[in-house]
N, CA, C and O of each residue as an XYZ file, in Angstrom:
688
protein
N       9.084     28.702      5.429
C       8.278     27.548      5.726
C       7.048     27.949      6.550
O       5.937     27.431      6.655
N       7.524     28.879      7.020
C       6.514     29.145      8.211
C       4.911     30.134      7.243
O       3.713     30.130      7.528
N       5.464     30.649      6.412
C       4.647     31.320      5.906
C       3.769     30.553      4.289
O       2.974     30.973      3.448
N       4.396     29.446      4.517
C       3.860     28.294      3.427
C       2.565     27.788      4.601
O       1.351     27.716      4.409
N       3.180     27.557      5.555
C       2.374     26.439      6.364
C       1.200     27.281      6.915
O       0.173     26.654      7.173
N       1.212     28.869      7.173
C       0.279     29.922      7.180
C      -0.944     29.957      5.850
O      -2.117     29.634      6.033
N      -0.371     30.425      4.493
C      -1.047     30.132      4.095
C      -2.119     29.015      3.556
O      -3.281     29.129      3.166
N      -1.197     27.825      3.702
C      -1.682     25.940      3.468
C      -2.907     26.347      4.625
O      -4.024     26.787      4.353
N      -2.476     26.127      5.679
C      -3.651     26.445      7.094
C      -4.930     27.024      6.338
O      -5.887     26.334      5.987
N      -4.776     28.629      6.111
C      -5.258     29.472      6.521
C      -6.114     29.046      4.639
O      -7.257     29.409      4.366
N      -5.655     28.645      4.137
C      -6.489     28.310      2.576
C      -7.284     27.202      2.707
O      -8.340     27.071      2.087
N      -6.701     26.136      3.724
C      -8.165     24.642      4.029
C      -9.004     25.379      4.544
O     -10.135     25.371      4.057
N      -8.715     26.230      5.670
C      -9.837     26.661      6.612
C     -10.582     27.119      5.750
O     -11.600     26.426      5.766
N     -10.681     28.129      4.776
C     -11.076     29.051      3.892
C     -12.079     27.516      3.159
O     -13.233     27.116      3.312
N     -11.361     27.230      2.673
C     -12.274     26.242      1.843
C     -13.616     25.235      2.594
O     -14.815     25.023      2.413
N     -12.722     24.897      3.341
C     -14.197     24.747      4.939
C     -15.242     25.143      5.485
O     -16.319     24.620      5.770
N     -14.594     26.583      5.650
C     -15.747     27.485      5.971
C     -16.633     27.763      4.816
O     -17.802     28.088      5.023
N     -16.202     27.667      3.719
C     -16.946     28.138      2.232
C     -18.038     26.596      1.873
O     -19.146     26.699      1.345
N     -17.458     25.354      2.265
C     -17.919     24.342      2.522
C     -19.799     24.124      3.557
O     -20.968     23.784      3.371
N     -19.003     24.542      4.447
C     -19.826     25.347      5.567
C     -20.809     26.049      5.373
O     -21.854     25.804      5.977
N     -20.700     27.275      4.328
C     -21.313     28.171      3.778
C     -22.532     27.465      3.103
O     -23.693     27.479      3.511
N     -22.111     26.934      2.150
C     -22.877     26.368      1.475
C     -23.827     25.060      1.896
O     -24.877     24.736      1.341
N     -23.387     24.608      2.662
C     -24.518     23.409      3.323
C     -25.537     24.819      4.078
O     -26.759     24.776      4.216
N     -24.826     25.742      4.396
C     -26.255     26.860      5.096
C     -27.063     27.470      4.454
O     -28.159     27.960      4.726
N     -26.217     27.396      3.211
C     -27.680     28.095      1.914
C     -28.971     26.552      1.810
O     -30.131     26.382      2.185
N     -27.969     25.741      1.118
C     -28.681     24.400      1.416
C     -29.923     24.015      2.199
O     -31.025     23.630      1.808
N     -29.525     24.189      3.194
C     -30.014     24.263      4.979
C     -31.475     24.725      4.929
O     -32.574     24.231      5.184
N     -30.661     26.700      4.181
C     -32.155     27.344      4.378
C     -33.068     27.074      3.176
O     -34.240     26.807      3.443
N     -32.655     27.110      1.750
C     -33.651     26.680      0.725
C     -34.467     25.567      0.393
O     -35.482     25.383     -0.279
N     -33.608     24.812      1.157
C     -34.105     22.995      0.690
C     -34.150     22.446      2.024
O     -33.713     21.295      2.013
N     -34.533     22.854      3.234
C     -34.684     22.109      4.752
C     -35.236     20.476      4.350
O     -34.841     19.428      4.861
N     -36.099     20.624      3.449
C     -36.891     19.085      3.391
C     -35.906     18.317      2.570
O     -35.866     17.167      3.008
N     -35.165     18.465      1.647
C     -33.866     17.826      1.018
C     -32.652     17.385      1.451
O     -32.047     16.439      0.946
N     -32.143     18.275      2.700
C     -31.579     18.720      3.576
C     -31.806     17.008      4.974
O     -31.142     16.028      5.314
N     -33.067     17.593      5.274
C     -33.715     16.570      6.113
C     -33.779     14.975      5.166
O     -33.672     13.973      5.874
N     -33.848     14.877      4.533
C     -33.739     13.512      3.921
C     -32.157     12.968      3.666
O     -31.700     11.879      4.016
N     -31.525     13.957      3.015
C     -29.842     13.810      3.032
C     -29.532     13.420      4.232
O     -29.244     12.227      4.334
N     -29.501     14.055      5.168
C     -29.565     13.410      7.017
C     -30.072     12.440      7.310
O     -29.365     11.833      8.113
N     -31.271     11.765      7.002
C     -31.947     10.757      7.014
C     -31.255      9.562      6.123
O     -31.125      8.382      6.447
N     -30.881     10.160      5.000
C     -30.164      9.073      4.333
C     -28.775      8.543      4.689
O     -28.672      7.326      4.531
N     -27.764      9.123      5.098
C     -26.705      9.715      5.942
C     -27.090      8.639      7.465
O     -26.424      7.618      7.636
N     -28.109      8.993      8.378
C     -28.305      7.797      9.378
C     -28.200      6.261      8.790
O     -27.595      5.255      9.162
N     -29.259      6.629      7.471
C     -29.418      5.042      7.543
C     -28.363      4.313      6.798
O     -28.247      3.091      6.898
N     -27.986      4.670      6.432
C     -26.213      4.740      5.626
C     -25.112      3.978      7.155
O     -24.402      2.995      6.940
N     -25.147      4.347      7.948
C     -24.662      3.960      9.272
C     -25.349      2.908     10.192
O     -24.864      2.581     11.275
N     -27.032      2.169      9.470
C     -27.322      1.008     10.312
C     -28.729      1.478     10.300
O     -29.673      0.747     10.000
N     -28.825      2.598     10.603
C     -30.020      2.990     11.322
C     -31.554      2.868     10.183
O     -31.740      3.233      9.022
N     -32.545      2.087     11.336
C     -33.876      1.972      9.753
C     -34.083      3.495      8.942
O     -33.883      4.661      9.283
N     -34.479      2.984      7.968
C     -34.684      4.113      7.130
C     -36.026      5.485      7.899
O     -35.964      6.715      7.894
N     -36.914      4.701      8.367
C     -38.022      5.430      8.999
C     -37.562      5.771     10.346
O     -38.142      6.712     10.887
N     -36.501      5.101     11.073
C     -36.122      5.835     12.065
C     -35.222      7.013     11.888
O     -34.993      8.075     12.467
N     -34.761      6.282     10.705
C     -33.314      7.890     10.342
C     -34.248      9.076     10.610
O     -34.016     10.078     11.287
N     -35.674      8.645      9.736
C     -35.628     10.325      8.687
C     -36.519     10.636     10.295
O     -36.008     11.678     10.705
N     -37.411     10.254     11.149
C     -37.869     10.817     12.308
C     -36.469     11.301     13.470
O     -36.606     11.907     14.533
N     -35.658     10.994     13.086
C     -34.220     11.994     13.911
C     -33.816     12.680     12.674
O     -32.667     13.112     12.769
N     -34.339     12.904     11.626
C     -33.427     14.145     10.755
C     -34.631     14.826     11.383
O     -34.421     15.837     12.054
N     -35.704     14.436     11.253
C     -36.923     15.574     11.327
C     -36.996     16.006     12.580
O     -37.920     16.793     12.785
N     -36.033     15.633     13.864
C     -35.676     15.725     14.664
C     -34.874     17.433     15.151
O     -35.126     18.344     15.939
N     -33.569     17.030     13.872
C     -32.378     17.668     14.156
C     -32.670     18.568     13.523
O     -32.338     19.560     14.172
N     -33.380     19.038     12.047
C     -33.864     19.702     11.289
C     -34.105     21.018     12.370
O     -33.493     22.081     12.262
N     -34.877     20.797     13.176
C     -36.262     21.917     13.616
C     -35.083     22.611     14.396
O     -35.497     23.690     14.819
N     -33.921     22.421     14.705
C     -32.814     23.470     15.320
C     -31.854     23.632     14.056
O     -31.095     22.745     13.665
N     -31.984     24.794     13.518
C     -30.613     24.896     11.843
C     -29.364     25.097     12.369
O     -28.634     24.459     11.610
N     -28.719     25.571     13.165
C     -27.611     25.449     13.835
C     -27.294     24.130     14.134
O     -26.176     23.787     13.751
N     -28.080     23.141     14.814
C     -27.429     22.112     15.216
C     -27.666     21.149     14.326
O     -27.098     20.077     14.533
N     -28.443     21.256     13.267
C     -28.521     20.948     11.568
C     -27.256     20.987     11.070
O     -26.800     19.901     10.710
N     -26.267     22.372     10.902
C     -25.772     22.461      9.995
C     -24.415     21.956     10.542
O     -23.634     21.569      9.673
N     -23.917     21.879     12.058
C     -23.356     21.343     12.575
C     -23.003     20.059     12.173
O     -21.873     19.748     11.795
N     -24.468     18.912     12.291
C     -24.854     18.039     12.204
C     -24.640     17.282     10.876
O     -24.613     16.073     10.647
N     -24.457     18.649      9.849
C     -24.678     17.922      8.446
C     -22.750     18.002      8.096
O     -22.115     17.227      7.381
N     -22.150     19.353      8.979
C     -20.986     19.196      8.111
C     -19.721     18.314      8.894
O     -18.562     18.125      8.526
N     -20.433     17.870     10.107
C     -19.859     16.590     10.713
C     -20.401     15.327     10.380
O     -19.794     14.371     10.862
N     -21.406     15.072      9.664
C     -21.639     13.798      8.978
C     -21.667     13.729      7.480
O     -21.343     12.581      7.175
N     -21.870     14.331      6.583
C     -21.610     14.411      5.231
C     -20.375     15.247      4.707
O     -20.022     15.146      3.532
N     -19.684     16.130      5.659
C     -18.541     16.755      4.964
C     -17.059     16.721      5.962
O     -15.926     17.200      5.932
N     -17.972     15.742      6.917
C     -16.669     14.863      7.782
C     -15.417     16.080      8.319
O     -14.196     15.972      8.437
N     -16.288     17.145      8.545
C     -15.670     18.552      9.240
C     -16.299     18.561     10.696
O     -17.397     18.113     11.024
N     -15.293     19.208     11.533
C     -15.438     19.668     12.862
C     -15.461     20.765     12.477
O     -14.616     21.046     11.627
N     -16.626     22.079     13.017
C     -17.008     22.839     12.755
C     -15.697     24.076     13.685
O     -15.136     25.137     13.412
N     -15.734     23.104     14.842
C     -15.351     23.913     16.159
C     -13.407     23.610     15.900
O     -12.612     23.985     16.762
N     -12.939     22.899     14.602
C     -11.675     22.515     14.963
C     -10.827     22.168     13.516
O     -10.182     21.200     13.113
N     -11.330     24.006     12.761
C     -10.761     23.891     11.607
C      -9.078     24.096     11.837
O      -8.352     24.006     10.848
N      -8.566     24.338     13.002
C      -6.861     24.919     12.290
C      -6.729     26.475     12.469
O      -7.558     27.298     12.082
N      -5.704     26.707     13.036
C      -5.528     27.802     13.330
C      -4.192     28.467     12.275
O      -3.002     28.199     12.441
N      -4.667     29.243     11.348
C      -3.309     29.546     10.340
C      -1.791     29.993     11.150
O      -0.647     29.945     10.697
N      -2.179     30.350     12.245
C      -1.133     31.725     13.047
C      -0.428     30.037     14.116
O       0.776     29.990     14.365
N      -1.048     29.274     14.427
C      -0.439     27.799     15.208
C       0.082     27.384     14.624
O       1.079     26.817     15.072
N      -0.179     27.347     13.219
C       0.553     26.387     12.267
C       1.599     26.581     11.826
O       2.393     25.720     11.446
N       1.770     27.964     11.816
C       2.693     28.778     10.932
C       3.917     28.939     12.191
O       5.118     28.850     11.935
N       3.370     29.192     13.586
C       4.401     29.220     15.132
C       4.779     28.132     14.671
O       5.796     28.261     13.989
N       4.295     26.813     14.767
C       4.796     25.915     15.245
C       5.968     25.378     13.998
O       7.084     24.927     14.259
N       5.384     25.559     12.592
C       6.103     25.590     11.123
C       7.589     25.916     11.886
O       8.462     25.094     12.164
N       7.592     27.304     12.121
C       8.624     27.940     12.054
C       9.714     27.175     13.436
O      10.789     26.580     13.357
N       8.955     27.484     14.473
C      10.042     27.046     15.577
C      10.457     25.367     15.102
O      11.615     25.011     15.318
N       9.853     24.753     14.705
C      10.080     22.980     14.228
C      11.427     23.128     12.859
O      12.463     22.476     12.729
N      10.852     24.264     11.997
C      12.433     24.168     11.159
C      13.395     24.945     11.816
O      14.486     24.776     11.272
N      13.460     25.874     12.939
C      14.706     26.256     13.114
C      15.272     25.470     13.897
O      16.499     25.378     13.857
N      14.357     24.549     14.993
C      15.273     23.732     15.711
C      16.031     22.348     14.962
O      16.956     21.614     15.310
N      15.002     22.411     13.578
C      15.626     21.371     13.131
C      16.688     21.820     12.240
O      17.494     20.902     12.090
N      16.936     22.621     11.742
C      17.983     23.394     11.284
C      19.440     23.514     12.133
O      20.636     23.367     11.881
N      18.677     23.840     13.193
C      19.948     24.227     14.191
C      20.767     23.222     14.472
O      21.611     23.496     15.325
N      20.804     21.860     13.917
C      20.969     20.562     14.577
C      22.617     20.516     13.699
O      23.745     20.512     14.193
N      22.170     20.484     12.181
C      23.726     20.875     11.532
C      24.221     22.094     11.483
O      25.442     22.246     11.483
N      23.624     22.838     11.448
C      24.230     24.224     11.751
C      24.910     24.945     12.813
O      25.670     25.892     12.612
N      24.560     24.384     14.146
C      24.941     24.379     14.987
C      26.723     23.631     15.022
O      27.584     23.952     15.841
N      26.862     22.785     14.099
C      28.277     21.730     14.267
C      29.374     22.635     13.216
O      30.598     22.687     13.328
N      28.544     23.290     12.216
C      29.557     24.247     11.773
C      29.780     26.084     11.964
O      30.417     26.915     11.316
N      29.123     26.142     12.879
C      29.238     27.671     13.839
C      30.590     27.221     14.636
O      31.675     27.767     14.441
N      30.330     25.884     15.793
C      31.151     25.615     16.715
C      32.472     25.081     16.260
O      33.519     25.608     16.635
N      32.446     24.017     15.436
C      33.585     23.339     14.926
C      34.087     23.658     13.840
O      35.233     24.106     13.815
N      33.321     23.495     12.653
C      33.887     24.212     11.419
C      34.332     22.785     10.369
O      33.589     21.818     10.536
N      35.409     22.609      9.379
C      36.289     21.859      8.924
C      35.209     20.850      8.274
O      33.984     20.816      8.385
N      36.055     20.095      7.604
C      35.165     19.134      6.484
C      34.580     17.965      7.089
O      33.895     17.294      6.317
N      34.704     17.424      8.637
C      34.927     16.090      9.251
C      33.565     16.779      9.981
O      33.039     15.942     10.715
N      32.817     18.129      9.982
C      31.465     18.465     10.693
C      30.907     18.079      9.707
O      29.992     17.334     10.058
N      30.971     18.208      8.311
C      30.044     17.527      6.907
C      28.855     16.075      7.624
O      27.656     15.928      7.864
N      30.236     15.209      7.727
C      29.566     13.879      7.790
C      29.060     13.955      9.231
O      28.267     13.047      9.479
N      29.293     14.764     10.221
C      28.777     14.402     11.964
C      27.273     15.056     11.383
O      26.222     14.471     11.644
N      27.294     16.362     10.547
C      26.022     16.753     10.427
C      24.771     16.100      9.946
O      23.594     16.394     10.150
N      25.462     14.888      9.074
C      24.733     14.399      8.277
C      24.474     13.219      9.086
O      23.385     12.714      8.814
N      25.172     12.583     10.052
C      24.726     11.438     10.601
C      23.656     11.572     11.885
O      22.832     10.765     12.314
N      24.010     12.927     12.322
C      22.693     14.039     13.471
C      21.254     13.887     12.905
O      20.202     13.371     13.283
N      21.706     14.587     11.805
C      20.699     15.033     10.918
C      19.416     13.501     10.257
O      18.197     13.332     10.210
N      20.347     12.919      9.970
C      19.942     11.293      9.698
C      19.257     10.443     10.867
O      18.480      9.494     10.765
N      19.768     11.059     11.998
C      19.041      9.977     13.785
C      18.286     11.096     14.168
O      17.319     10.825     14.880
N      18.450     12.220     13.907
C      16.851     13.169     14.730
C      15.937     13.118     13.589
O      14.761     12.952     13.914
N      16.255     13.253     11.901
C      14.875     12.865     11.363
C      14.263     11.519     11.623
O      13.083     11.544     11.973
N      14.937     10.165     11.501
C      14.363      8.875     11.476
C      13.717      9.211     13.082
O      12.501      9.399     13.113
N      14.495      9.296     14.440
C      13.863      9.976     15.974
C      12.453     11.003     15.280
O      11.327     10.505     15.311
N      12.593     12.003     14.860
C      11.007     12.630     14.741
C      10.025     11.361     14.410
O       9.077     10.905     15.050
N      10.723     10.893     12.938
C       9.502      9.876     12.685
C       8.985      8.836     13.415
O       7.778      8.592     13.442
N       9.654      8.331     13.894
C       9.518      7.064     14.953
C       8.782      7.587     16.036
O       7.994      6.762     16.497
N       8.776      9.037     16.774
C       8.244      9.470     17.394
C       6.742      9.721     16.773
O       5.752      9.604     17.495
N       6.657     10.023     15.591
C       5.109     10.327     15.365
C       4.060      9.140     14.994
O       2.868      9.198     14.692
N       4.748      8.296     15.099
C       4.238      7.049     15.109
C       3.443      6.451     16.640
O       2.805      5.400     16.687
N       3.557      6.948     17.266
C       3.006      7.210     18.996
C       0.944      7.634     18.075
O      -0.187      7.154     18.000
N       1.912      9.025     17.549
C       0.464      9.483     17.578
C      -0.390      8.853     16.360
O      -1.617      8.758     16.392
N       0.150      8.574     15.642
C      -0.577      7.796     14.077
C      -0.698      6.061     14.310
O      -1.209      5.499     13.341
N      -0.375      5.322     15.240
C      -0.535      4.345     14.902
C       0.424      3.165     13.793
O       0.260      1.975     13.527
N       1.097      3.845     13.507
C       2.061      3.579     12.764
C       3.080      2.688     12.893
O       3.449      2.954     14.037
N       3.975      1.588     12.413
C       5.289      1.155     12.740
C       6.297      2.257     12.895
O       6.442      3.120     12.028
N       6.945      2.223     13.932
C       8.021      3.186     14.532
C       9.329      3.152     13.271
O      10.101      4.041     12.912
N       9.193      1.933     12.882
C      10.423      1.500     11.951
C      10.080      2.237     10.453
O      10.915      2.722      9.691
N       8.797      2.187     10.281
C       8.420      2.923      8.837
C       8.020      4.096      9.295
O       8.856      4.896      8.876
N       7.097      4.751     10.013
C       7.263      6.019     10.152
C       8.905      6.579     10.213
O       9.123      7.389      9.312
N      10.052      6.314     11.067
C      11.059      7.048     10.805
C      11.783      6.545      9.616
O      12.363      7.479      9.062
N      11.925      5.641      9.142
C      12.402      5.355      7.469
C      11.568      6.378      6.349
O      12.027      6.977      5.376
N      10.220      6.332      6.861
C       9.634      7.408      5.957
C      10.048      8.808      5.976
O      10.009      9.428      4.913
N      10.452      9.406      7.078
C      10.935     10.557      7.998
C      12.118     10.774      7.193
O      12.215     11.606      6.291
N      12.930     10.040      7.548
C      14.455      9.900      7.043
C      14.758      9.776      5.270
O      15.709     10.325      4.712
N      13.742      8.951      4.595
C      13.516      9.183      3.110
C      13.248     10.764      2.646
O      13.950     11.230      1.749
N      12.133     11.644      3.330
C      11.622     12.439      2.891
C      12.902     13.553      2.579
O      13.365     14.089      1.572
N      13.296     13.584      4.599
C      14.720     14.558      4.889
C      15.823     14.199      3.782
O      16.592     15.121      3.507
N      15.947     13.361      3.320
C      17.351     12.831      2.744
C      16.996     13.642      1.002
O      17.814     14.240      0.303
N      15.440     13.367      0.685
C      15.183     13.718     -0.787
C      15.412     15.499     -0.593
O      16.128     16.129     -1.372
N      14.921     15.935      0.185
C      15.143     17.660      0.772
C      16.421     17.736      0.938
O      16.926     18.609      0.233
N      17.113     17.190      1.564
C      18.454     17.560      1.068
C      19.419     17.547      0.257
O      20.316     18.353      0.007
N      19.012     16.064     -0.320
C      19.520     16.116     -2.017
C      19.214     17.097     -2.754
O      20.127     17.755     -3.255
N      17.823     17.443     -3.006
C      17.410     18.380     -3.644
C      18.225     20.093     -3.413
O      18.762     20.747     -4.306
N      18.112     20.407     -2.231
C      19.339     21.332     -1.596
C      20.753     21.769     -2.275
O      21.317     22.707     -2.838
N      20.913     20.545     -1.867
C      22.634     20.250     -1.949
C      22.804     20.395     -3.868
O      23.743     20.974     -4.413
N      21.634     19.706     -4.611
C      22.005     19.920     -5.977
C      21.982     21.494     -6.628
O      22.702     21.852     -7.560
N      20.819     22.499     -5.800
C      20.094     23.172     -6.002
C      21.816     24.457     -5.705
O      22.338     25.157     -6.572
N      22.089     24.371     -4.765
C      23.537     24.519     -4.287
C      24.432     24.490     -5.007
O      25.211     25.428     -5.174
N      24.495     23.143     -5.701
C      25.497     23.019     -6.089
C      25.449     23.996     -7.956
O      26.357     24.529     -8.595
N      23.922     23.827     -8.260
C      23.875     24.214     -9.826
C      23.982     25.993     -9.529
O      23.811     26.697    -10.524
N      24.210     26.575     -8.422
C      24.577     28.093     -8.206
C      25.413     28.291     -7.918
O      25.713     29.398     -7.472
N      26.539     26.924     -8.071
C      27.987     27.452     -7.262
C      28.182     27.164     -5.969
O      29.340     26.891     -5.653
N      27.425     27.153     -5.203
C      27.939     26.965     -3.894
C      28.484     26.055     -3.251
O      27.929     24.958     -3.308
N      29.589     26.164     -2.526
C      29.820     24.692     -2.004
C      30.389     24.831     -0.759
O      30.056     25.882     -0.212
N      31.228     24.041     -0.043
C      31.199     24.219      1.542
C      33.448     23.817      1.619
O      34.403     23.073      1.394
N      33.063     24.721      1.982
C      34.900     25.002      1.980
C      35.016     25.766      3.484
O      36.112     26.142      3.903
């Protein structure tokens, strides 16, 4: 997981920066095209049309704070806050082992067929708990963020458990 969520990271950024790239060719060949796109872009947001384009012709005359300027208003990028592949991929990893550890942990210690269902009912109140928790940060209903949480976990483990089961494996 951890090395999914490395490359996912580390392939937006890539595409961003290439994003990036290209508003700077832009930038330098076509400044006066460039400067009107910005201008159009203000007045798109309220601003008169003749005032836009005297603040593109503004922002223009610095290309750094141009291109800044253009890929935080037309390509709706933070220049300074693409994602770090190597954070994503830490955090990937330590988030599935602790969440791993939650049933796994009940059949290291206890063992027997009656840890099945404790795992699954753990497993069932810390995913719907994550979701409900990320609902703090999204704005979200607490009740549908962790129903959503708890849908997703439940389809991943079906999927698992079948995936398991079509190789033989089973839990004895």
């Amino acid at each position: 997981m951890a090395a999914g969520e490395y490359v996912s990271v580390r392939s937006q950024r890539e595409m961003f920066e290439y994003q990036i790239g290209l508003e700077r060719e832009e930038l330098e060949h076509y400044p006066d095209e460039e400067a009107e796109e910005l201008a159009l872009i203000y007045a798109a947001r309220g601003i008169e049309l003749a005032a836009a384009r005297k603040m593109a012709k503004v922002v223009i005359a610095d290309p750094e704070k141009t291109l800044d300027t253009l890929a935080r208003k037309e390509l709706g990028l933070n220049p300074e806050d693409l994602g770090s592949p190597c954070g994503a991929a830490l955090f990937s990893f330590v988030s599935f082992a602790m969440g791993a550890a939650i049933p796994l942990l009940l059949f290291l210690l206890a063992g027997g067929s009656g840890s099945l269902l404790v795992a699954i009912i753990l497993s069932a109140t810390a995913l719907f708990g994550v979701g409900a928790a990320i609902s703090l940060f999204t704005g979200r209903s607490a009740l549908a963020s962790g129903t959503r949480m708890l849908a997703i976990g439940a389809a991943a483990g079906m999927v698992t458990w079948l995936v398991g089961r079509l190789i033989g494996v089973t839990l004895a």
